[in-house]
C-alpha positions as CSV (number, residue, x, y, z in Angstrom):
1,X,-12.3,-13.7,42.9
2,X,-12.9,-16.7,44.1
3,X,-11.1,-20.3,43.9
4,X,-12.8,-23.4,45.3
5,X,-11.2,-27.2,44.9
6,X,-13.2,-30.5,46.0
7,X,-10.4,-32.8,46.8
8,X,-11.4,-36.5,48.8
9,X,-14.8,-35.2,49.7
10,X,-13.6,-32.0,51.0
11,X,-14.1,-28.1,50.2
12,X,-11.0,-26.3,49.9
13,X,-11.0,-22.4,50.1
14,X,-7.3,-21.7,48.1
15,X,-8.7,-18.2,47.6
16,X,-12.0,-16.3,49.0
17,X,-11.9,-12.5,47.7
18,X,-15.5,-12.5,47.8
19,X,-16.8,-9.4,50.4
20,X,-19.5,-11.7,52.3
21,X,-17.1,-14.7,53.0
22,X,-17.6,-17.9,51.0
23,X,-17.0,-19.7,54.5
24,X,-19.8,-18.0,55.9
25,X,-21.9,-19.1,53.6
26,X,-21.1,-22.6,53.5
27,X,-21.7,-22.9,57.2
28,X,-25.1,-21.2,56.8
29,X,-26.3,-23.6,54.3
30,X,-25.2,-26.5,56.8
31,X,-21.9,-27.6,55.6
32,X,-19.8,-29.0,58.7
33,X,-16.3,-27.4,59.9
34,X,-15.1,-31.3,59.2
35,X,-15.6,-30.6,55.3
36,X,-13.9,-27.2,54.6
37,X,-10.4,-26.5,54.5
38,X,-8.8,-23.2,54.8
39,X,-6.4,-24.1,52.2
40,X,-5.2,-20.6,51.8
41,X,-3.5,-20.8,55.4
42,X,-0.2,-22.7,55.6
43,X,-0.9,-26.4,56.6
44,X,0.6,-25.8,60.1
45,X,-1.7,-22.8,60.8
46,X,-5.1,-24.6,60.0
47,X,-5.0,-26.7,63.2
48,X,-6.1,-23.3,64.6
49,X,-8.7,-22.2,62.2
50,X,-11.4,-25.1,63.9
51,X,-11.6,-26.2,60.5
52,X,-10.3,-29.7,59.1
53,X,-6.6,-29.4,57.7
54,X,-6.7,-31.7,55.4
């Protein structure tokens, strides 16, 4: 299962069940860390992730 939002330009991952990594793949096809939030990590543990947090 997999649940993907585009909110202000942004890629949100709320839920990645896939077995590959929907992330992964994103980054592969060129998609910057600055566009994909880890939505599915509370807000105060994405400043870790090196993605944007919001």
């Amino acid at each position: 299962m997999l649940q993907i939002d585009i909110k202000d330009e942004k890629i949100w991952i709320q839920h990645d069940g896939t077995e590959i990594g929907i992330v992964n793949e994103l980054l592969d096809l060129g998609v910057p860390n600055s566009d994909i939030v880890l939505a599915f990590l509370a807000p105060y543990k994405r400043q870790y992730s090196g993605f944007v947090v919001s």
